[in-house]
C-alpha positions as CSV (number, residue, x, y, z in Angstrom):
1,X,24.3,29.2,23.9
2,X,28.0,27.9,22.9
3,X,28.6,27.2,19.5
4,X,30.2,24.3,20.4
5,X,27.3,22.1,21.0
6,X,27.4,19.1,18.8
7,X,23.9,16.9,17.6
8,X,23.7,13.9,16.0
9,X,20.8,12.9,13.8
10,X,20.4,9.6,12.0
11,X,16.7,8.1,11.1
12,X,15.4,3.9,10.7
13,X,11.9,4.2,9.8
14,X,10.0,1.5,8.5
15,X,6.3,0.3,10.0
16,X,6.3,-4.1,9.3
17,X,2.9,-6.2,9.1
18,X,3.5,-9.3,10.9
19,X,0.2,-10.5,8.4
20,X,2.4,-9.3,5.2
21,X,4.0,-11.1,2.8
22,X,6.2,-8.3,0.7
23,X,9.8,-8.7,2.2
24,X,11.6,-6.1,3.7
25,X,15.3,-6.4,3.7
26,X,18.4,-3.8,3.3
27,X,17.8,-2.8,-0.2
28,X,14.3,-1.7,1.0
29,X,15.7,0.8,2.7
30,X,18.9,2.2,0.5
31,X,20.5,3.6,3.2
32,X,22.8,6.8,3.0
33,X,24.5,9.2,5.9
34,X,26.4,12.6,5.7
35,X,26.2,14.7,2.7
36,X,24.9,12.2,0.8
37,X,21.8,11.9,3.2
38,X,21.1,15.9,3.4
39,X,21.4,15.7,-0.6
40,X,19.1,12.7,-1.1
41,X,15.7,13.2,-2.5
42,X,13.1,10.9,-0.9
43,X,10.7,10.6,2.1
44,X,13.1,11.8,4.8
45,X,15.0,15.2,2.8
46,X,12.3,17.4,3.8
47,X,12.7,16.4,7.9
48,X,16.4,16.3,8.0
49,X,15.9,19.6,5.8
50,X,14.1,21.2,8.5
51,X,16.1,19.2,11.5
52,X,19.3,21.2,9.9
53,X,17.5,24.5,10.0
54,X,16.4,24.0,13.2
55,X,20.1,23.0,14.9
56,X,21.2,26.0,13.3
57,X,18.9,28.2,15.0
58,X,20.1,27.2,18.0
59,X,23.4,27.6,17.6
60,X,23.9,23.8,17.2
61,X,26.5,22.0,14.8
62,X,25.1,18.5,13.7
63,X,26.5,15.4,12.5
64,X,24.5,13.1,10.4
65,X,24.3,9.3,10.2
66,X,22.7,7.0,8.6
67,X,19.3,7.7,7.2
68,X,17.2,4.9,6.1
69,X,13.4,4.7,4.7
70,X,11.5,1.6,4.0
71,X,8.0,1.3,2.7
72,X,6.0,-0.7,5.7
73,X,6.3,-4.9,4.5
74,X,6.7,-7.9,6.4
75,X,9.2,-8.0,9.3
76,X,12.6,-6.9,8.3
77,X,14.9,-9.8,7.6
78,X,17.4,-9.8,10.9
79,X,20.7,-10.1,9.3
80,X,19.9,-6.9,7.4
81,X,18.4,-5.6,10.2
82,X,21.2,-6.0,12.6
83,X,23.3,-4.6,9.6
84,X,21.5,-1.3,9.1
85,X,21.3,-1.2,13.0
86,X,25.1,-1.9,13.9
87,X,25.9,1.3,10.8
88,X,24.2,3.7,12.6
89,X,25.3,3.1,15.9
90,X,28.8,2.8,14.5
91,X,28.1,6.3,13.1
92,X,27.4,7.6,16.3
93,X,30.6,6.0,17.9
94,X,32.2,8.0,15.4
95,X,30.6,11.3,16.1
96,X,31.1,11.3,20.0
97,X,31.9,13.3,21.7
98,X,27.9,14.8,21.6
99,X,25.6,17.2,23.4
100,X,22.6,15.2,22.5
101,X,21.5,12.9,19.9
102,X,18.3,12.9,18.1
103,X,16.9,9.9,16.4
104,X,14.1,10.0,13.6
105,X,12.5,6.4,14.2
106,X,9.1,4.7,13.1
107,X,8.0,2.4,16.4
108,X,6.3,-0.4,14.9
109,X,9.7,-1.6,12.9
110,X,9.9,-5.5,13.8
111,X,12.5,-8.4,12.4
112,X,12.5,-11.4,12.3
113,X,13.7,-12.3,15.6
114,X,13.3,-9.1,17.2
115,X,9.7,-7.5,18.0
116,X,11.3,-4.4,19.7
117,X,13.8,-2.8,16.7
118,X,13.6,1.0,18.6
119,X,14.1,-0.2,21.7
120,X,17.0,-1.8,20.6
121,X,18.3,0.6,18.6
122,X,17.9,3.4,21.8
123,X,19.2,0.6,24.5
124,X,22.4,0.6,21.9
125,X,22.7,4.3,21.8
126,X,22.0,5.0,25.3
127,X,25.1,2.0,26.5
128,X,27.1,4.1,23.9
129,X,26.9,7.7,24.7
130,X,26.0,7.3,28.6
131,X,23.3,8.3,30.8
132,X,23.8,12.1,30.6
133,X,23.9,13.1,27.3
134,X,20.3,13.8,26.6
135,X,18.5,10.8,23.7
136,X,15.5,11.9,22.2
137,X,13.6,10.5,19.3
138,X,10.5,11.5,17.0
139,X,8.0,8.6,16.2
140,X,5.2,8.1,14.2
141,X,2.1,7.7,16.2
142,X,1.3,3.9,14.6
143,X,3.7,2.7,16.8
144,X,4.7,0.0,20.0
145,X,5.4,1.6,23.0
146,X,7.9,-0.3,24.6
147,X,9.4,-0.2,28.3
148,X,12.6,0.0,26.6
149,X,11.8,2.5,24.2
150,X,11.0,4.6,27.6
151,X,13.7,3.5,29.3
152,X,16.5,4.0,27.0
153,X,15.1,7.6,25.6
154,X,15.0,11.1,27.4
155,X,12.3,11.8,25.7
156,X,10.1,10.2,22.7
157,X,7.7,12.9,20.9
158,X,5.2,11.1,18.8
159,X,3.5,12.8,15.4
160,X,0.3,14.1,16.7
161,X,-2.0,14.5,13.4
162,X,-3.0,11.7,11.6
163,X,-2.4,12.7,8.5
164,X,1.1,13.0,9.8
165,X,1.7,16.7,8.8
166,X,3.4,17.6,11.5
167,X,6.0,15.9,11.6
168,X,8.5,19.1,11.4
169,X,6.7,20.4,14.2
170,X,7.9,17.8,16.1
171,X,10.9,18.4,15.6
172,X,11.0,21.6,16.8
173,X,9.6,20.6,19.6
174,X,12.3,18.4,20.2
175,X,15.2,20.9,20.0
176,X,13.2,23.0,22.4
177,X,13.4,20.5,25.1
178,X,16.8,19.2,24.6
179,X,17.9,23.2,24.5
180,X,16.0,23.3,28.0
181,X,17.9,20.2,29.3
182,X,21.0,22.3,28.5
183,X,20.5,24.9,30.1
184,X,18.8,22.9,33.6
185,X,15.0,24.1,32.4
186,X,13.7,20.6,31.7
187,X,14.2,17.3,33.8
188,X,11.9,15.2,31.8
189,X,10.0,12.3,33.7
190,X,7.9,9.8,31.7
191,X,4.2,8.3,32.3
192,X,2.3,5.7,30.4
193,X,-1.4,4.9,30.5
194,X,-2.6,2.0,28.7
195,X,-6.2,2.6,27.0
196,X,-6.8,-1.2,26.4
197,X,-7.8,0.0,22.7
198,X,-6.2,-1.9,18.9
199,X,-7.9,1.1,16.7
200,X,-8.2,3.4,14.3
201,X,-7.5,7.4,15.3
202,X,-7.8,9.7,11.7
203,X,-7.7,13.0,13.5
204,X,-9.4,15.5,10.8
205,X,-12.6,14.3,12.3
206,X,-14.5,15.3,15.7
207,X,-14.1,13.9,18.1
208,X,-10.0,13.0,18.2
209,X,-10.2,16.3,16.7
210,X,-10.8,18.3,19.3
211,X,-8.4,15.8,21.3
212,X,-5.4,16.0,19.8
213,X,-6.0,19.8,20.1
214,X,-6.4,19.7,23.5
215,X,-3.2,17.9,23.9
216,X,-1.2,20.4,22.2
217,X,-2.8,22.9,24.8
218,X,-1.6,21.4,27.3
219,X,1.6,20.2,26.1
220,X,4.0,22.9,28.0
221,X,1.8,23.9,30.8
222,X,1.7,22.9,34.5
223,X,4.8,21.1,34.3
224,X,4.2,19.2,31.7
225,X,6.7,19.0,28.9
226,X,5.1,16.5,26.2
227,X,2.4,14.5,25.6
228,X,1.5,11.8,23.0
229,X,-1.3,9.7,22.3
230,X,0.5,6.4,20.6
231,X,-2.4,5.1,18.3
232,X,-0.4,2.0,17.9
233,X,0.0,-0.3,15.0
234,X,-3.1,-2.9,14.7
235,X,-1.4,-5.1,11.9
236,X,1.8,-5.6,14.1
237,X,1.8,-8.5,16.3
238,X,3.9,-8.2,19.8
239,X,3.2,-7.9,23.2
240,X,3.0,-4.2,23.2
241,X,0.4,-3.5,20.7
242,X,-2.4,-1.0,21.3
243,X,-2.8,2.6,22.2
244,X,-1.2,4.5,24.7
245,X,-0.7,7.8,26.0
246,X,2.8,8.9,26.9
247,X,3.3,12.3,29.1
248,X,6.8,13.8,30.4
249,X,6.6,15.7,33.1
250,X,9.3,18.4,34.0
251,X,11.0,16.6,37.5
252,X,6.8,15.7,38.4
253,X,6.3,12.0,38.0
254,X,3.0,12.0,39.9
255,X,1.0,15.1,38.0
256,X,2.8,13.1,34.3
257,X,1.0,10.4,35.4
258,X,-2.1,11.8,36.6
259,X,-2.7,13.3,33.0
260,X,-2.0,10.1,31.3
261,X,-4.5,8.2,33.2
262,X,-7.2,11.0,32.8
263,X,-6.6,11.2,28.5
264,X,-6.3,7.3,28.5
265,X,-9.5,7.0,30.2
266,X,-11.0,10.2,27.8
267,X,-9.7,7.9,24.8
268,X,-11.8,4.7,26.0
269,X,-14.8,6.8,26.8
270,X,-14.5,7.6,22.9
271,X,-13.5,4.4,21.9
272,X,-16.7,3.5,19.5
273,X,-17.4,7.1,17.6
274,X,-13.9,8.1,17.0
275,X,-13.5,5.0,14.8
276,X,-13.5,5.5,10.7
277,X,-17.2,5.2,9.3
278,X,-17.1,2.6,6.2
279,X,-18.8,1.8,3.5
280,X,-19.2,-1.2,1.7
281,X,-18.3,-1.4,-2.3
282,X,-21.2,-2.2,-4.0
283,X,-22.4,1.0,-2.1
284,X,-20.0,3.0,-2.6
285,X,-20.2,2.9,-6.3
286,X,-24.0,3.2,-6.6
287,X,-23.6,6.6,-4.7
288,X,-20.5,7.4,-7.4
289,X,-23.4,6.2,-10.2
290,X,-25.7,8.7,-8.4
291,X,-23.6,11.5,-8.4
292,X,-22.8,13.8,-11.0
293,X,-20.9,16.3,-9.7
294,X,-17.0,15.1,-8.6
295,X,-14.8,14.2,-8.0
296,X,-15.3,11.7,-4.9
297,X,-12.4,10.0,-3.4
298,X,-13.0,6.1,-2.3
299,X,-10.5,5.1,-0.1
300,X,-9.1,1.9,-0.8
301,X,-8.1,1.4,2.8
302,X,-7.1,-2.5,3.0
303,X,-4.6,-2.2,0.0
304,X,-2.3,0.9,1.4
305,X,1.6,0.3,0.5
306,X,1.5,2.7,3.8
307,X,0.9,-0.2,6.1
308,X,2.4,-3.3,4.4
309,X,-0.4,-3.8,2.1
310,X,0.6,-5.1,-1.3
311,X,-1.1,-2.3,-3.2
312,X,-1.7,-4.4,-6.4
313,X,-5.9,-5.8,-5.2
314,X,-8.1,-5.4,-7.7
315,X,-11.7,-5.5,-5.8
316,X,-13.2,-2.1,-6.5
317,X,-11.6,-1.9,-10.2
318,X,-13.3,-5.4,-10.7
319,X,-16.8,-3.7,-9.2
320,X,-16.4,-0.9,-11.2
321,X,-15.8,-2.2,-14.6
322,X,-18.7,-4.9,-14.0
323,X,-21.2,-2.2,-13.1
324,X,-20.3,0.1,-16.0
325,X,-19.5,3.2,-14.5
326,X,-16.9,5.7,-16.2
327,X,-15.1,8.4,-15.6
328,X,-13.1,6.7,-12.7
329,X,-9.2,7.0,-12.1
330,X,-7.0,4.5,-10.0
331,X,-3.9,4.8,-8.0
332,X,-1.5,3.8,-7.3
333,X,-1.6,-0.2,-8.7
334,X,2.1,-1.2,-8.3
335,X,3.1,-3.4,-10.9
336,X,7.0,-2.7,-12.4
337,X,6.5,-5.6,-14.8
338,X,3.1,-3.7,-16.4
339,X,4.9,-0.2,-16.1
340,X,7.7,-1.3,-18.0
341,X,5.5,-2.9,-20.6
342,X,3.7,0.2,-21.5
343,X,6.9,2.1,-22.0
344,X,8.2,-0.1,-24.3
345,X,4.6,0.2,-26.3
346,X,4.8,4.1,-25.8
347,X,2.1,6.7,-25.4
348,X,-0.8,5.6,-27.4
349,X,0.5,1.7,-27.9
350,X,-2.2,-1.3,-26.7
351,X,-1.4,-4.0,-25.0
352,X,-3.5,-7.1,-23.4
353,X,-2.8,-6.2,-19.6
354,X,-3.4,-8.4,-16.0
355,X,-3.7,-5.8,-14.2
356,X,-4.0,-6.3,-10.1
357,X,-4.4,-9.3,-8.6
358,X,-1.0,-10.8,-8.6
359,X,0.9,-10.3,-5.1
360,X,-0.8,-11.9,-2.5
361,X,-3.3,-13.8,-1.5
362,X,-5.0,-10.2,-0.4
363,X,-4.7,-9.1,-4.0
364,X,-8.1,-10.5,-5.4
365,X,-8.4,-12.1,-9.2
366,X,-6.3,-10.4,-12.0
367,X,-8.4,-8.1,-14.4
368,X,-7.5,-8.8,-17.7
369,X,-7.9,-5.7,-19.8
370,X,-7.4,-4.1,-23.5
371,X,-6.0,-0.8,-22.6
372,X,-4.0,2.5,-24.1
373,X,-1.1,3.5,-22.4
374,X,-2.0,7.3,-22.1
375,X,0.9,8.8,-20.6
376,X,4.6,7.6,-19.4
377,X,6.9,9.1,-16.8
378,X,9.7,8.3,-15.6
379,X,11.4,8.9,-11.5
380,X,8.0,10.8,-10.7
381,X,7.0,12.1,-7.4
382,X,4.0,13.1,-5.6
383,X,3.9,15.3,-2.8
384,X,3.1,13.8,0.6
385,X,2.4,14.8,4.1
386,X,0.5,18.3,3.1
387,X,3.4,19.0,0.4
388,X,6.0,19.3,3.4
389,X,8.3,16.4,1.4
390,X,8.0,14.3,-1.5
391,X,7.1,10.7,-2.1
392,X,9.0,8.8,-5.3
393,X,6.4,6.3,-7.3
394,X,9.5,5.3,-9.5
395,X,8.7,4.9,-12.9
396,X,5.0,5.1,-13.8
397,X,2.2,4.8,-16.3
398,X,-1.2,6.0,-17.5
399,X,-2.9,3.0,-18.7
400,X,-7.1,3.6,-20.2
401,X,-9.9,1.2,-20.6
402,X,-13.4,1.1,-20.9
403,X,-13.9,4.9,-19.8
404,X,-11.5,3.9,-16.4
405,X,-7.9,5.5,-15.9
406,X,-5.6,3.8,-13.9
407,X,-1.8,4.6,-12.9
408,X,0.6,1.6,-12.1
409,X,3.8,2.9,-10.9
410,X,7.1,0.6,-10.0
411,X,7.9,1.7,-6.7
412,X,4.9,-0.2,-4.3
413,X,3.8,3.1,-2.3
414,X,0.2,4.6,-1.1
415,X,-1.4,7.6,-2.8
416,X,-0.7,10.7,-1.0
417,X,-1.5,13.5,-3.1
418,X,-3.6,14.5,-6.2
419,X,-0.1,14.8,-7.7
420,X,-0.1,10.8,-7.9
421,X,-2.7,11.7,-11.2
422,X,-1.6,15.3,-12.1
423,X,2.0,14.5,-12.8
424,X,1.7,12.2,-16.0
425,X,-1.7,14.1,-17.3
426,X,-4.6,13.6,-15.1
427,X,-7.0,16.2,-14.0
428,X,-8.0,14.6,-11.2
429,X,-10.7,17.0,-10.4
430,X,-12.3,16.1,-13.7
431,X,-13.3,12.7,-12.5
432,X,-16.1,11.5,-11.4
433,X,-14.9,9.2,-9.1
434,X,-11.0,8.8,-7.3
435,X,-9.9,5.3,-5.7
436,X,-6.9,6.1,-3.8
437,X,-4.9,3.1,-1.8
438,X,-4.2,4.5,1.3
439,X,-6.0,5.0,4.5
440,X,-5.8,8.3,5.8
441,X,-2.7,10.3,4.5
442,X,-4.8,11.2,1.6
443,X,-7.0,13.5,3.4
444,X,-4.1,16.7,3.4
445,X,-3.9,16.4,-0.6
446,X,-7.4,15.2,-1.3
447,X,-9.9,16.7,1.0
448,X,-9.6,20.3,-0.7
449,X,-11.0,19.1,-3.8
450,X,-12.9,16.5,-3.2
451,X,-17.0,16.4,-3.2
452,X,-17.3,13.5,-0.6
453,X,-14.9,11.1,0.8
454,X,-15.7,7.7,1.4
455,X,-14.0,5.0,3.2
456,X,-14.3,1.8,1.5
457,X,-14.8,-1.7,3.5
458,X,-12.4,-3.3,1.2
459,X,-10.6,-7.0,1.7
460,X,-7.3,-6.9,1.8
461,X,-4.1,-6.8,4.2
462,X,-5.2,-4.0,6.4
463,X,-8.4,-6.0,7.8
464,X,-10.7,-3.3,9.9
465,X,-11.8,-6.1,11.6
466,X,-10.0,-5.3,14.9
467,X,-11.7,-7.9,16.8
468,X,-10.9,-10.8,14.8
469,X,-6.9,-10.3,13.9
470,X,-5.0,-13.3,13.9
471,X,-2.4,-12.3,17.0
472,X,-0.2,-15.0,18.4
473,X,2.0,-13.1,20.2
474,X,0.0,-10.1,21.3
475,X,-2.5,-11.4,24.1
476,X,-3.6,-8.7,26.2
477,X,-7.3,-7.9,27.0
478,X,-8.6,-5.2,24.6
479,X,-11.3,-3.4,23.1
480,X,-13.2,-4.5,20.8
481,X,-12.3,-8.1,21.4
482,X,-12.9,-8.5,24.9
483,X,-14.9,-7.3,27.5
484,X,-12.4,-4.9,29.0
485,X,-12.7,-3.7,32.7
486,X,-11.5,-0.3,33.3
């Protein structure tokens, strides 16, 4: 291949909760291209890391533009969308001539008057670098998929594992096809099958398990050059939410299409025992009462930062204390004002503390506490994704009472990793018990030393209640609201 070829990468990634009420504007995001974005240390180093590697391999030179992370809030606020949107594409003015661009994007990012932000950002890209040079973009699989998303794109490759650990994978998979549409191999042609679905997919479980392997058997084979099954994004309301399943066939439409309707209709016939198991709180801590032998992890799935949750609810701290069980550890409550308090106090200062309870009306009642700060750190990281990048908490704090550990940190953001208690003096597999807020993406850190993992029925943002979700905008038959028809 000619050393000449010339890639373009810039990332928007943010996931917005029409049903939240934590903002999401430009400083969200702290947005940086270039040098500045290969040398940044946050959520999206470790892919552009591996992106650079990768175009290097192939003999590939690559410009970077802008790169921009938000944790998942309400919809973004449209003059700062539009802003954020209008640097990137003027970035990518700037780097024509190309050979092909590659976009890291989220597919569920929604402003205020726009319910379609990738689409819009690919229609923008495609006007600007013309119909041949090939578009492609990696998305996270709690995403819209949008006719224009489709249209615009050569090719969208959605994360396949839920936890997302594979994202890099993706990647590479990627420059393989835009290296075959170089050299005449690939012709991709897209298919979409609707499975009439607004669900829950964790895929560390039978049976998606054995699904999503499936898929990445047959990814490549028969003339098929990608496949993705787009989980979709329950808590965004617009007219494309729900699962799909998106397959590119190489030049053959019909046999793309084919699959997708066959592993749409295999996703439906699943629909029921491929959703999470939960349990309720009040049984969830008798079996931690029960137990002596931890640590087990209770997910706090309504509260996740990860999905515009507000992170700060206090209804299974609240249980906990009430029913007197110890040897319980928390994270990560977000609360800047309480962090900061307990460094000014210092390691082994008290202080009267209100802790949860304070963001939203999904937060629950405030717990007001005596505790000991036990440790302090400051700019602190946890490991994310499997260890494959690294999540910033901000500055954080160790706060003790009555025989429960909690850490607050000052960045809002879900608990990834057993390094979210290990980094400021926490053994979390000393515990009895672990409440993490997050849904899923605490499996790849948690699962290897935990006893049991339970997913918790919690109120909060993140309602499981599928059915009952307030939509005004989004108004197609599904399951399990309505008796669908396939």
């Amino acid at each position: 291949m000619s050393s000449q070829r010339k890639l373009f990468f810039a990332a928007m990634v943010t996931e917005s909760n029409s049903f939240s009420n934590i903002p999401t504007s430009r400083e969200s995001f702290a947005p940086v291209s270039g040098a500045a974005a290969l040398a940044s240390d946050g959520m999206l180093s470790g892919y552009l890391s591996h992106f650079m590697t990768g175009a290097s391999a192939i003999g590939a030179n690559v410009s970077i533009g802008t790169c921009a992370f938000a944790q998942p809030g309400a919809p973004v606020i449209q003059a700062d969308y539009e802003a954020l949107r209008d640097r990137l594409l003027e970035d990518l003015k700037s780097a024509m001539p190309l050979d092909a661009v590659i976009l890291l994007l989220h597919g569920a990012m929604v402003s205020e008057r726009c319910l379609d932000c990738e689409g819009d950002i690919l229609a923008r890209a495609r006007e600007i670098i013309g119909p041949k040079i090939p578009l492609l973009a990696i998305l996270d699989p709690h995403a819209h998929l949008t006719s224009s998303m489709v249209r615009s794109a050569d090719l969208l490759a959605f994360m396949k594992e839920y936890p997302h650990t594979d994202g890099p994978d993706r990647l590479d998979h990627l420059l393989r096809v835009t290296q075959a549409m170089w050299e005449g191999r690939a012709k991709p042609v897209p298919a979409v099958a609707d499975c009439n679905i607004v669900g829950l997919w964790p895929t560390q479980m039978p049976p998606i398990r054995g699904f999503v392997d499936r898929l990445n058997a047959l990814e490549q084979r028969d003339g098929i050059l990608s496949i993705s099954f787009v989980h979709g994004f329950p808590w965004g309301d617009t007219p494309d939410t729900g699962s799909r399943v998106l397959v590119y066939g190489n030049g053959d439409e019909a046999a793309a299409q084919k699959l997708a309707t066959e592993l749409a209709n295999e996703v439906w016939r699943m629909r029921e025992v491929s959703q999470p198991q939960m349990t309720s709180i009040d049984d969830a801590i008798s079996i931690v009462r029960d137990t002596h032998e931890g640590p087990i992890v209770l997910a706090d799935i309504a509260d996740n930062a990860g999905g515009g949750a507000p992170a700060d609810s206090s209804f299974i701290l609240r249980a906990v204390l009430e029913r007197g069980i110890q040897g319980v550890a928390f994270a990560l409550m977000y609360d800047p004002v309480l962090v900061e308090n307990c460094h000014q106090v210092g390691i082994g200062g008290s202080l009267q503390a209100r802790v949860g309870g304070k963001l939203s009306r999904y937060s629950g009642e405030p717990v007001d506490l005596c505790v000991t700060v036990k440790g302090l750190a400051r700019d602190a990281y946890q490991l994310a994704f499997g260890g494959r990048t690294r999540d910033p908490m901000g500055n954080t704090a160790w706060i003790h009472a009555r025989g429960v550990d909690i850490v607050v940190s000052s960045i809002r953001t879900q608990c990834f990793d057993p390094t979210a208690f290990s980094h400021i003096g926490i053994d979390p597999t000393s515990r009895r018990a672990l409440v993490v807020k997050s849904i899923n993406h605490f499996q790849a850190g948690f699962a290897p030393i935990a006893k049991r993992i339970l997913t918790v029925a919690t109120p909060g943002a993140l309602s499981m209640d599928f059915a009952h979700l307030p939509y005004r905008v989004f108004n197609k038959p599904y399951w399990p609201r309505d008796n669908v028809v396939r």
